[in-house]
C-alpha atoms as one frame of an Amber mdcrd trajectory, in Angstrom:
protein
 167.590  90.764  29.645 166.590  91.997  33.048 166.703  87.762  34.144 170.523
  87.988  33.344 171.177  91.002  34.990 169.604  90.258  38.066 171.620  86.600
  38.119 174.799  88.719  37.413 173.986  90.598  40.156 173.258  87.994  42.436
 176.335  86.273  41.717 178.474  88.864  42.099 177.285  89.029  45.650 177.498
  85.598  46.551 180.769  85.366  44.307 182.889  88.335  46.135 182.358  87.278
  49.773 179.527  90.211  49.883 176.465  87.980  51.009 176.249  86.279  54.177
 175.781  82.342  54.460 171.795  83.106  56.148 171.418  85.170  52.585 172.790
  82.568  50.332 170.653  79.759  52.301 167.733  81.809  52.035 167.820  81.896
  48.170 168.706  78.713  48.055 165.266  77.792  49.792 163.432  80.376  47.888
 164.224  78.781  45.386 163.711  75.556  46.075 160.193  76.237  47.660 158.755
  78.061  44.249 160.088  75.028  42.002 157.921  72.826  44.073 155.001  74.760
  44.523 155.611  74.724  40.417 156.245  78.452  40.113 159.535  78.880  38.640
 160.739  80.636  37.270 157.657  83.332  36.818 154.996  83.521  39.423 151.268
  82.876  38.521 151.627  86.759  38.597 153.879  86.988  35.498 156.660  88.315
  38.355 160.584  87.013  38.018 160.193  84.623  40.890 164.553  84.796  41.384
 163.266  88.388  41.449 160.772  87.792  44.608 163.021  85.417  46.472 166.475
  88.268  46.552 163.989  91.245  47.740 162.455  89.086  50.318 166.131  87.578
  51.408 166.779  91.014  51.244 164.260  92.189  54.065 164.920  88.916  55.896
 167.098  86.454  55.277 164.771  84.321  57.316 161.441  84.629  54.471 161.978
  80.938  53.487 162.865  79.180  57.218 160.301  76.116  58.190 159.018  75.887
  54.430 160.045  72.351  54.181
C-alpha cells in the first residue's frame, strides 16, 4: 500500500506542474541507476528504493548527476 501511495504522490507532483524539470530528471536517473546496479525496486536493505531516490531528489535534485 505505502508503494502506491508514494507513486500517487509522486505523480501528482510531476503531473500538476509542481516539480521542477532538475527534480523529474533526477528521479528519472535514480531510477535508472538502482535498476542497473540490480536494486529495484527494494534495496539490499529491504528499503522502497522509489522511496530513497524522491528524499534524496528532495535534498538535491543533483544526488544522481555523473552516475552514468
Amino acid at each position: 500500500m505505502k508503494k502506491y501511495v508514494l507513486m500517487a504522490s509522486l505523480l501528482a507532483l510531476t503531473g500538476c506542474g509542481g516539480a521542477s524539470e532538475s527534480y523529474k530528471s533526477c528521479v528519472e536517473k535514480g531510477e535508472a541507476y538502482f535498476k542497473e546496479i540490480e536494486s529495484w525496486p527494494h534495496l539490499s536493505d529491504g528499503r522502497n528504493a522509489m522511496k530513497v531516490i524522491v528524499d534524496r531528489c528532495q535534498r538535491n535534485d543533483g544526488a544522481f548527476d555523473g552516475l552514468d
